[in-house]
Backbone as a chain_set.jsonl record, in Angstrom:
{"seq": "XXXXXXXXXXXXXXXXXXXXXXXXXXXXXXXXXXXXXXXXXXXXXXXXXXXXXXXXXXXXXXXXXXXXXXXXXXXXXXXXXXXXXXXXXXXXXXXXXXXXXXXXXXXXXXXXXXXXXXXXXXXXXXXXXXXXXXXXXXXXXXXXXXXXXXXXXXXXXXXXXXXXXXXXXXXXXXXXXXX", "coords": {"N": [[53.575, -56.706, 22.76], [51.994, -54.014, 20.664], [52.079, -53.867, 17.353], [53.175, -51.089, 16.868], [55.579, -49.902, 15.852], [55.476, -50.814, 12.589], [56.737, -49.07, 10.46], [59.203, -48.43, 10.94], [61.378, -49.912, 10.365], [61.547, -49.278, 7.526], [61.109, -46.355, 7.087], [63.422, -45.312, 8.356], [65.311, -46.154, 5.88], [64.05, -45.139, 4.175], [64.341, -42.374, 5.197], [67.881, -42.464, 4.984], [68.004, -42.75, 2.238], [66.779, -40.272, 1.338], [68.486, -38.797, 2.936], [70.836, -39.22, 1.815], [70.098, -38.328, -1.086], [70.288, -35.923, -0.738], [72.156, -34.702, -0.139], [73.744, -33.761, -2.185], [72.196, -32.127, -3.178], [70.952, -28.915, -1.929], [68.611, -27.188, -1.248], [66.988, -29.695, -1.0], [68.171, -30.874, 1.392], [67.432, -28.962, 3.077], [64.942, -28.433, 2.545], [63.601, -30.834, 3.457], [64.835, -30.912, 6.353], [63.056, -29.113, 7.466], [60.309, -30.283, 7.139], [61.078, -32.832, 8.636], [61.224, -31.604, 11.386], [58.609, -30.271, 11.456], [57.236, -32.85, 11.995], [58.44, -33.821, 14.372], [57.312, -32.066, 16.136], [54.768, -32.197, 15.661], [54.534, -34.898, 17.045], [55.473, -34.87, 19.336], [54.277, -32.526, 20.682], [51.458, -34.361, 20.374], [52.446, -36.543, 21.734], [54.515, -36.866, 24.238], [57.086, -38.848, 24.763], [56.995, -39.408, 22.212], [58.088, -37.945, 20.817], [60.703, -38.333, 22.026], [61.802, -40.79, 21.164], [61.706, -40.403, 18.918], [64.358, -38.299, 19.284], [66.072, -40.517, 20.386], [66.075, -42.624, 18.285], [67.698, -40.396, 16.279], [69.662, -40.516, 17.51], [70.893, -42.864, 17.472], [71.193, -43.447, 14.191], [71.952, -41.626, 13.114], [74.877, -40.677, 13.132], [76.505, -37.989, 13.86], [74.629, -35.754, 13.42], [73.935, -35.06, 11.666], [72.405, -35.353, 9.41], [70.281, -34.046, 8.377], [69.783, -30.359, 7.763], [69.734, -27.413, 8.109], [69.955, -24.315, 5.909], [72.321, -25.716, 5.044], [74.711, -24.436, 3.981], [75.512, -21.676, 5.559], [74.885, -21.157, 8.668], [74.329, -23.977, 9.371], [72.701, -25.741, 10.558], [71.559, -28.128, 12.691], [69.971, -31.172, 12.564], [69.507, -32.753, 14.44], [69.744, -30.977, 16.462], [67.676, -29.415, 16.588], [65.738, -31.315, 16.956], [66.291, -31.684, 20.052], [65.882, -29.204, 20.67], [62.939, -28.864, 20.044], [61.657, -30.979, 21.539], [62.207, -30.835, 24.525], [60.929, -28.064, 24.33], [58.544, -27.982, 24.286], [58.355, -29.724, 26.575], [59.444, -27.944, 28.314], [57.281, -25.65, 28.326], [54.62, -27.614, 29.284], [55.824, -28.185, 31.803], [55.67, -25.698, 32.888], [52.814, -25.377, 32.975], [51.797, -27.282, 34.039], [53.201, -26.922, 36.635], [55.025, -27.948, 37.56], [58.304, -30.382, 38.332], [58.794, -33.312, 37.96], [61.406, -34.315, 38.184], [62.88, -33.005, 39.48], [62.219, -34.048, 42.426], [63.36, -36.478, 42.482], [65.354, -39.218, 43.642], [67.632, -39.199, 41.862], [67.957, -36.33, 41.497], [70.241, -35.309, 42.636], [72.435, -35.951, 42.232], [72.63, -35.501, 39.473], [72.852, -32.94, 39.684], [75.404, -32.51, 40.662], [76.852, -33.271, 38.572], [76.131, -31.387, 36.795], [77.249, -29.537, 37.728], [80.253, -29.904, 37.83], [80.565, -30.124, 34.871], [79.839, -27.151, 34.686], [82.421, -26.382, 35.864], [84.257, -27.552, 34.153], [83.478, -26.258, 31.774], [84.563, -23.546, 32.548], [87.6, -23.996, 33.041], [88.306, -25.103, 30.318], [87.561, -22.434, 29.087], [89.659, -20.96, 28.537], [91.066, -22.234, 26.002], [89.177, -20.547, 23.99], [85.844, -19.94, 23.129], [84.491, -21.203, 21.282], [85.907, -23.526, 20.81], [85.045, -24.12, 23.753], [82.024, -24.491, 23.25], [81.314, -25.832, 21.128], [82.613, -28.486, 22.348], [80.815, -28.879, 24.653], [78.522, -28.211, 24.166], [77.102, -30.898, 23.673], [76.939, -32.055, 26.261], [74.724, -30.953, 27.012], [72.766, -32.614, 26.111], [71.939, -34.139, 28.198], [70.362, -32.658, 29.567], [67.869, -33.697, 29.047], [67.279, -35.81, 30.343], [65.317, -34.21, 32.366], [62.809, -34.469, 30.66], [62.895, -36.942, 29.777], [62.48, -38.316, 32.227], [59.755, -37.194, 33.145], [58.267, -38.364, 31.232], [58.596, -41.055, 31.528], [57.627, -41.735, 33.837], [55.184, -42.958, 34.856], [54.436, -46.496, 34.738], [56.707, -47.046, 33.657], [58.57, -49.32, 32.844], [57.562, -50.874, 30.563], [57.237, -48.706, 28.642], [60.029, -47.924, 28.243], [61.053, -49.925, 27.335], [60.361, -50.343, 24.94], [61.586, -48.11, 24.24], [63.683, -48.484, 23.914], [63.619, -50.543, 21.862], [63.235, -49.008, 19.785], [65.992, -48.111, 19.365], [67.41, -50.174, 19.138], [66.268, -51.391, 16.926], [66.864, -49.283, 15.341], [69.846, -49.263, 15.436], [70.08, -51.292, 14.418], [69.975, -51.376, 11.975], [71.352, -49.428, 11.081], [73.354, -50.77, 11.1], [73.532, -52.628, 9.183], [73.249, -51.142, 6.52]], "CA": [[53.59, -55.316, 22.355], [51.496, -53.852, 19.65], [52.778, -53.507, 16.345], [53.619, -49.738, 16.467], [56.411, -49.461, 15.026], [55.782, -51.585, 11.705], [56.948, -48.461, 9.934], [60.161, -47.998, 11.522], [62.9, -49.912, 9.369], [60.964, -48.634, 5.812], [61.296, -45.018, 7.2], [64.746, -45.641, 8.346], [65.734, -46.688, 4.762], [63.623, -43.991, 3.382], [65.675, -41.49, 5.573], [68.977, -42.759, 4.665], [68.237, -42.735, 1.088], [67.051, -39.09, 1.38], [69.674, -38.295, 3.391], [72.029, -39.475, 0.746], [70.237, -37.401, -2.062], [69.898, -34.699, 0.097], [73.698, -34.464, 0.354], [73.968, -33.108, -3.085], [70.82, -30.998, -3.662], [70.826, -28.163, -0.857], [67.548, -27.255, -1.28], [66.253, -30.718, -0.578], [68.076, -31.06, 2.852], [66.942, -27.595, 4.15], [63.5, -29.336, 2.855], [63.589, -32.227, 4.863], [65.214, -30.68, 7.693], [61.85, -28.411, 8.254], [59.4, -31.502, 6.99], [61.253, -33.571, 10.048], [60.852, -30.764, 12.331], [57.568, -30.282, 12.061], [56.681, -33.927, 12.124], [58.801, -33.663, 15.202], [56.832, -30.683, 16.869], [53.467, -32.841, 16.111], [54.59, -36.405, 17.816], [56.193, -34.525, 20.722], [52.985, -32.061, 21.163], [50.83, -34.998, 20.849], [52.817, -37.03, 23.125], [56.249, -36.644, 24.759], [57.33, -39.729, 24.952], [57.211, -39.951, 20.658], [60.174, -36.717, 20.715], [61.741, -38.636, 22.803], [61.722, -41.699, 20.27], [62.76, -39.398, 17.591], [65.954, -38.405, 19.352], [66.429, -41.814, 20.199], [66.181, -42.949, 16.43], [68.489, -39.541, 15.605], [71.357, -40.424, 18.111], [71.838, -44.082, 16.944], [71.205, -43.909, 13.424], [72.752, -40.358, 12.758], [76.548, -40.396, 14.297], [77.102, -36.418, 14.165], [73.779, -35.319, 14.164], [73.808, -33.398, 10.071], [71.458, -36.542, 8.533], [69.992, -32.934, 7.273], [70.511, -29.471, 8.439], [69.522, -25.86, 7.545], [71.362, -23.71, 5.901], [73.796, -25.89, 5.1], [75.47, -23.169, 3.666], [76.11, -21.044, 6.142], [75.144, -21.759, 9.733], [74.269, -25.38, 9.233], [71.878, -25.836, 12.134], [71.72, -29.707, 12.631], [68.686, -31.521, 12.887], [69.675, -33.059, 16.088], [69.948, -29.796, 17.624], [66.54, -28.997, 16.198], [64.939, -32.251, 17.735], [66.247, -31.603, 21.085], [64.966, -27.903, 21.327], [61.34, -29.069, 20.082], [61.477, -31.633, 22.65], [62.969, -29.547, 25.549], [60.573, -26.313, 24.606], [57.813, -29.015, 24.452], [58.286, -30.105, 27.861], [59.505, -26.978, 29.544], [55.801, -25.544, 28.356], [53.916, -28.338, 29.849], [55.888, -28.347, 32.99], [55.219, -24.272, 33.643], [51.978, -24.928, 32.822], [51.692, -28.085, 35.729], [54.063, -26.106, 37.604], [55.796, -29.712, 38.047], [59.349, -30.813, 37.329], [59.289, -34.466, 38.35], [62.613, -35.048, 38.332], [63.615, -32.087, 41.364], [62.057, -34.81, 43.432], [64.134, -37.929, 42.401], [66.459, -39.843, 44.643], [69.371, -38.654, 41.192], [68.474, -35.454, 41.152], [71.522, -34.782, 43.399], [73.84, -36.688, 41.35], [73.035, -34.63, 37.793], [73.411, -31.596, 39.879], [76.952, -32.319, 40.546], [77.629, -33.174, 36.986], [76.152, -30.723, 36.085], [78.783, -28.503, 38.212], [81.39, -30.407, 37.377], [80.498, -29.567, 33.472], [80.358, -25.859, 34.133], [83.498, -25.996, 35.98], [84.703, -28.248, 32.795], [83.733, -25.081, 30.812], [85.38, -22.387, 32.933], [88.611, -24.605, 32.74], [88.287, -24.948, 29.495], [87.334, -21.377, 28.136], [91.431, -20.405, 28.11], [91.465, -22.243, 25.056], [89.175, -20.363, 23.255], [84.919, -19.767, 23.277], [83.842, -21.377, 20.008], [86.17, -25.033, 20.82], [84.025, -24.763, 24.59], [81.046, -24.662, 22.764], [81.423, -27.796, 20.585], [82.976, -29.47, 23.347], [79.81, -28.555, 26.053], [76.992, -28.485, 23.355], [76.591, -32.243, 23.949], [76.31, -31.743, 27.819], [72.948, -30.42, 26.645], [71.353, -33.417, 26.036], [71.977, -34.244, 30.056], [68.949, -32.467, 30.077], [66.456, -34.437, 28.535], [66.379, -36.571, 31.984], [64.009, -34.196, 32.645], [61.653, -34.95, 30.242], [62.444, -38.475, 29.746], [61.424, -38.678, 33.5], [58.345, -37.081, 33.065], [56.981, -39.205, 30.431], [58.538, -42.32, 31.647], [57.833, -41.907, 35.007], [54.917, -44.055, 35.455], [54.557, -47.576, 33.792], [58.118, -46.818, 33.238], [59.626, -50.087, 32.434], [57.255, -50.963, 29.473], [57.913, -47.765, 27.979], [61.774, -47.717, 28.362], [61.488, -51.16, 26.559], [59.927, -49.641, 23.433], [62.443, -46.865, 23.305], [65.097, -49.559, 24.094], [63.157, -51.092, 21.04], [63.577, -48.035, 18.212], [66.941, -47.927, 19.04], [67.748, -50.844, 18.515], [65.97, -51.633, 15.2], [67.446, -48.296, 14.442], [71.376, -49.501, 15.225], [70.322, -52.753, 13.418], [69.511, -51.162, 10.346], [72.334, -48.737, 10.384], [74.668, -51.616, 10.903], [73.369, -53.614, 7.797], [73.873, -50.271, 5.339]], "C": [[52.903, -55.192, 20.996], [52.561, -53.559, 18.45], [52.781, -52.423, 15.811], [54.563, -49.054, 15.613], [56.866, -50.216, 13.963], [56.247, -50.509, 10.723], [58.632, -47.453, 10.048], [61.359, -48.448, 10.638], [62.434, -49.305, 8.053], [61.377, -47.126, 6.301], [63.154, -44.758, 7.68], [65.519, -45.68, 6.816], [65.398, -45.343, 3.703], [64.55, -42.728, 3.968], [66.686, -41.223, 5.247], [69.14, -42.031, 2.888], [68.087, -40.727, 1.069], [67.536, -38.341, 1.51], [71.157, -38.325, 1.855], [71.77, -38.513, -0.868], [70.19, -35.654, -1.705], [71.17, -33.797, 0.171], [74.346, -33.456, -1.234], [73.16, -32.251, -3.727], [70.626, -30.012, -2.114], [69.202, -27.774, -0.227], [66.441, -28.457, -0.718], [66.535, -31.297, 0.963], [67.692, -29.98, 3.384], [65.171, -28.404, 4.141], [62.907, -29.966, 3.728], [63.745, -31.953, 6.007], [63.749, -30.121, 8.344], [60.744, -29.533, 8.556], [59.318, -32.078, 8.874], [60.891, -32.653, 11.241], [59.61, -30.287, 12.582], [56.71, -31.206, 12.402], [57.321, -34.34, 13.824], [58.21, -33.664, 16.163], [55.618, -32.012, 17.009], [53.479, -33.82, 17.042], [54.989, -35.756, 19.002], [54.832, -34.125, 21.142], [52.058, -33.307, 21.725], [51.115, -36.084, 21.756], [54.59, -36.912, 23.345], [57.162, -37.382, 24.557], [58.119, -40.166, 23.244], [58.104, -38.851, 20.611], [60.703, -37.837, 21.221], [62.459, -40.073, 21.834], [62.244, -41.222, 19.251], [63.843, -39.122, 18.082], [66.492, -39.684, 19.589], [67.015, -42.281, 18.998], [67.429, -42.177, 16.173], [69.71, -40.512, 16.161], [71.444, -41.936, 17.658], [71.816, -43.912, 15.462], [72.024, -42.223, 12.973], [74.081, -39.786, 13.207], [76.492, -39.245, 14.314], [75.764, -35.791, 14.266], [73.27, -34.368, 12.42], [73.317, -34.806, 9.318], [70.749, -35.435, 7.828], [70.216, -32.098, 8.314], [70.111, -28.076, 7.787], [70.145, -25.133, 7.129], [72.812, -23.999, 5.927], [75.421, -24.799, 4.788], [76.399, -21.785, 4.208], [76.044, -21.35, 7.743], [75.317, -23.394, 10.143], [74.074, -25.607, 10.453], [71.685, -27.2, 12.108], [70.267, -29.928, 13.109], [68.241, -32.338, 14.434], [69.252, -32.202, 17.643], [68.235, -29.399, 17.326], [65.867, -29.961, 17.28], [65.092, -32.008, 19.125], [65.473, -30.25, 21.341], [63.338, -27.89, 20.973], [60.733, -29.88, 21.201], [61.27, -31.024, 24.112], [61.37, -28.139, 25.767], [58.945, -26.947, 24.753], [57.527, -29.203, 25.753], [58.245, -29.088, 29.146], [57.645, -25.961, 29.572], [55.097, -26.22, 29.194], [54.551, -28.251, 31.243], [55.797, -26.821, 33.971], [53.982, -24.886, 33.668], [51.038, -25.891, 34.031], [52.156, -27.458, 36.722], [54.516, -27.437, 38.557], [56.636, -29.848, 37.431], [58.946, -32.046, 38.098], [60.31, -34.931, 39.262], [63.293, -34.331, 39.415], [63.034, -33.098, 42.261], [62.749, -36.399, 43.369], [65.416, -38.068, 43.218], [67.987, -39.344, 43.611], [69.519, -37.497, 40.895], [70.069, -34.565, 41.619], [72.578, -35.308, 42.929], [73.835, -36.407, 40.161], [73.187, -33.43, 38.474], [74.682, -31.902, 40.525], [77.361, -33.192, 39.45], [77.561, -32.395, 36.391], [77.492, -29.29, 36.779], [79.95, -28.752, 37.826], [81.635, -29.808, 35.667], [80.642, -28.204, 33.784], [81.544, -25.946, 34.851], [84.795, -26.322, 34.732], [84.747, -26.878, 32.25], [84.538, -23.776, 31.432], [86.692, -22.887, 32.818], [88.932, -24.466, 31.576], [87.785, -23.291, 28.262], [88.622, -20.665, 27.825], [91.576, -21.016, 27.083], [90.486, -22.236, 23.779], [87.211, -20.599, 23.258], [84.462, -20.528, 22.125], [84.857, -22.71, 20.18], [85.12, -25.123, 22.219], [83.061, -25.087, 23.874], [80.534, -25.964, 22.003], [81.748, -28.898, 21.641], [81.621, -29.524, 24.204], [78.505, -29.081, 25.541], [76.395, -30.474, 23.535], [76.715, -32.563, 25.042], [75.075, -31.547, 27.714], [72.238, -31.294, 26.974], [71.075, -34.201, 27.133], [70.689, -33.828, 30.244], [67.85, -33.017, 29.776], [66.556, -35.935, 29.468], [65.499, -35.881, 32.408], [62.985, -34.374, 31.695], [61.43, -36.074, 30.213], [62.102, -38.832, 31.373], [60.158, -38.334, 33.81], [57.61, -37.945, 31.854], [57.088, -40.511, 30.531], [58.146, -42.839, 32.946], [56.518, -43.224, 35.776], [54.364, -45.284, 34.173], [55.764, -47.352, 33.066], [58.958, -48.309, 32.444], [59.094, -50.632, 30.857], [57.129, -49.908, 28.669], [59.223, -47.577, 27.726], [61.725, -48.853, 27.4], [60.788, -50.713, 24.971], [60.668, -48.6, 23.153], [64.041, -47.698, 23.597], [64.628, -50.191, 22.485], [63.744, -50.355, 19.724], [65.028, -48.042, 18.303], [67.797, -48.869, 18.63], [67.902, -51.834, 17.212], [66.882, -50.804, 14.727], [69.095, -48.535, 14.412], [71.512, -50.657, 14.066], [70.478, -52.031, 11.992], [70.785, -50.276, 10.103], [73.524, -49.801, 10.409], [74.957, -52.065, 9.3], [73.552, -52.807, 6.517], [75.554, -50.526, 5.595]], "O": [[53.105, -56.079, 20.166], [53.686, -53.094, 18.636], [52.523, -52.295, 14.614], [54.454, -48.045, 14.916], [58.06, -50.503, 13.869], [56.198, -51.095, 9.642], [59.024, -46.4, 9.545], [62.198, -47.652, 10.217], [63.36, -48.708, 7.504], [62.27, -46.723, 5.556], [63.876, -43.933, 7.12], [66.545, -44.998, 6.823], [66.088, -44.779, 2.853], [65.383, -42.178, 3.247], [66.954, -40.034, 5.071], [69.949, -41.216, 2.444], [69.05, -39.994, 0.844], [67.525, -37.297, 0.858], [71.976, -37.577, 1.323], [72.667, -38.106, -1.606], [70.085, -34.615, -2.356], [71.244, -32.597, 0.438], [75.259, -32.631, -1.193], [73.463, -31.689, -4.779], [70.085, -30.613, -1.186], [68.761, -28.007, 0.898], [65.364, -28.228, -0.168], [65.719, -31.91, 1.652], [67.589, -30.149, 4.599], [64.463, -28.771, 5.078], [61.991, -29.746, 4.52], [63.051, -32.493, 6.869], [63.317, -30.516, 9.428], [60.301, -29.783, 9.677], [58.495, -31.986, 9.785], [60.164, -33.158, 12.097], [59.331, -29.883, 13.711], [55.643, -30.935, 12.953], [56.658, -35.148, 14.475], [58.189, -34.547, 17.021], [55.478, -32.685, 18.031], [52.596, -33.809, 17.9], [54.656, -36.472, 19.946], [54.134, -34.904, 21.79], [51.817, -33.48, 22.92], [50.243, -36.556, 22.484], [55.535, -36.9, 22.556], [58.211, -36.876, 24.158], [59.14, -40.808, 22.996], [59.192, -39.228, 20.175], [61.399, -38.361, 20.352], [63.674, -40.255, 21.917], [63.261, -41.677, 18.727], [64.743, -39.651, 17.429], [67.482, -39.972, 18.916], [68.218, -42.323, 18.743], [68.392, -42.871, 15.846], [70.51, -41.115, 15.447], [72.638, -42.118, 17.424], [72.885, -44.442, 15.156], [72.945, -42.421, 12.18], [74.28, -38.628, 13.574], [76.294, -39.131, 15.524], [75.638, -35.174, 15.323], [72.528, -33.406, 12.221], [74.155, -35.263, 8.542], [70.509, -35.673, 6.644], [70.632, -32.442, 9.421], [70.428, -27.994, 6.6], [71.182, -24.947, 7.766], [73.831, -23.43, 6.317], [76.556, -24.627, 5.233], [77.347, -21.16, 3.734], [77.088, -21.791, 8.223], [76.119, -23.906, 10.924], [74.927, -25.686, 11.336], [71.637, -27.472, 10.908], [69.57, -29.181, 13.794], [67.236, -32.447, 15.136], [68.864, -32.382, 18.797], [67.691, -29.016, 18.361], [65.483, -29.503, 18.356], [64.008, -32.077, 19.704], [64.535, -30.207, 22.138], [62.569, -27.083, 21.495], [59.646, -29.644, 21.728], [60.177, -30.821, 24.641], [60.952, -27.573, 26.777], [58.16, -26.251, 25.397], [56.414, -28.849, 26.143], [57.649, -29.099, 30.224], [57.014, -25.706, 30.598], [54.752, -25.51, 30.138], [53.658, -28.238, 32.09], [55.83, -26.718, 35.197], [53.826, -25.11, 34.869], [50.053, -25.532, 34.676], [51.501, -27.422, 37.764], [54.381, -27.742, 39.742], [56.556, -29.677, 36.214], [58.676, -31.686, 39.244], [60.332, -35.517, 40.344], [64.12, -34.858, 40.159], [63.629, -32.908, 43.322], [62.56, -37.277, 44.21], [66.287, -37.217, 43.396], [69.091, -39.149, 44.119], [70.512, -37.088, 40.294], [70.689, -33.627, 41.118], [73.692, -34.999, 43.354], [74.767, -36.823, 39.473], [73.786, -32.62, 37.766], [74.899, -30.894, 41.198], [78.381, -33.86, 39.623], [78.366, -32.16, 35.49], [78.253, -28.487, 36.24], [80.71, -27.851, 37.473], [82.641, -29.2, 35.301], [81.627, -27.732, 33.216], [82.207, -25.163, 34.172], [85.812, -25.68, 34.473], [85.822, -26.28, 32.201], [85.125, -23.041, 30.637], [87.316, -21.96, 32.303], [89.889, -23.712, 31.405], [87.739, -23.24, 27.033], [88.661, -19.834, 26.918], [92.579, -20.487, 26.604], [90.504, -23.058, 22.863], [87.057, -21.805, 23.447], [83.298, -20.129, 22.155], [84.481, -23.357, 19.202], [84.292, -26.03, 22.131], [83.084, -26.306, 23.7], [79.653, -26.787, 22.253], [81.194, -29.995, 21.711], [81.41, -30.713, 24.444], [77.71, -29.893, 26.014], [75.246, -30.907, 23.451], [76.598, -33.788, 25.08], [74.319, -32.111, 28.506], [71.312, -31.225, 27.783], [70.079, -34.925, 27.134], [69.903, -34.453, 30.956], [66.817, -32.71, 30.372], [65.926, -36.956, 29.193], [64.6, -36.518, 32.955], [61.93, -34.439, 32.326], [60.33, -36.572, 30.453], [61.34, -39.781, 31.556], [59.464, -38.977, 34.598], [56.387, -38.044, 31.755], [56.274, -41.279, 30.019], [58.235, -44.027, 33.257], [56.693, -44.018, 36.701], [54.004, -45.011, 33.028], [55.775, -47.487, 31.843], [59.832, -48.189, 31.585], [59.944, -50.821, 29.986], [56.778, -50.342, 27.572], [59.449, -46.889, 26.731], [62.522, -48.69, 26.476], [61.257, -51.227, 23.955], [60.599, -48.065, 22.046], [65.198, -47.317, 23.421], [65.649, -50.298, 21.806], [64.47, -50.859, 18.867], [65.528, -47.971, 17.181], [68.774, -48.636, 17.918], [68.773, -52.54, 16.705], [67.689, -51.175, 13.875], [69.7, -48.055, 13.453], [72.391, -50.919, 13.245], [71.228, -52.409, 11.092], [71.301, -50.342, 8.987], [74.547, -49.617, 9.749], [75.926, -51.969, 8.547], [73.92, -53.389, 5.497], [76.379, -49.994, 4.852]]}, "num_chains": 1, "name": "protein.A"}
């Protein structure tokens, strides 16, 4: 494998640290939060596959998902949530514009559509105690959906791609272990 990602534990480190001054200057995580988001927008645009690497990276090295965040102040939009809807709005573009989902033709699509029933029946169960605990509880059902994109960009030469995003995440757990 090429040496793509020789910039991956230094930016990791650089993250962290930012993250950490970021935590007491407001201004500097709303900063960052946009920075990342539009560095986001570009790697996704220019290929799918690199969003998908960025949430990767987020979800191991960021436990809750507020490594920065908008508005901390008042809504405090998470950068997590950011990465998935650049990804997501990313993909759902390109796949009007093929007028191709992939993944409606896979041997599992019939086994995320009854999870995914199962989840909204989860939330109708659960809305007796209260619209704003479903919501936290469900909001990470969401990212269920990014099988469809990660099947469209992994779909062919799939296994040496999966092993490079098997790759970031695991530099990226290493490194958060060793802080």
């Amino acid at each position: 494998m090429k040496n793509k990602f020789w910039f991956l534990p230094a930016g990791i480190i650089l993250i962290e640290i930012l993250s950490f001054l970021a935590n007491s200057q407001p201004w500097l995580n709303t900063t960052m939060f946009f920075v990342l988001m539009v560095l986001c927008l570009a790697l996704t645009v220019y290929r799918l596959e690199y969003g998908l690497y960025v949430i990767a990276l987020d979800l191991v090295i960021d436990s809750f998902g507020y490594l920065f965040s908008a508005f901390p102040d008042t809504i405090n939009f998470s950068i997590r949530i950011g990465f998935f809807l650049i990804v997501m709005a990313v993909w759902l573009f390109r796949a009007i514009q093929s007028r191709r989902i992939s993944f409606l033709n896979s041997r599992y699509f019939r086994w995320y559509s009854a999870l995914a029933i199962m989840a909204v029946v989860g939330v109708l169960i659960g809305s007796g105690n209260g619209w704003a605990n479903v919501f936290f509880d469900f909001n990470a059902w969401f990212f269920f959906l990014l099988v469809f994109p990660v099947y469209d960009a992994f779909e062919n030469d799939s296994q040496a791609k999966f092993r490079k995003l098997a790759t970031v995440a695991t530099v990226g757990l290493a490194i958060s272990i060793i802080q």
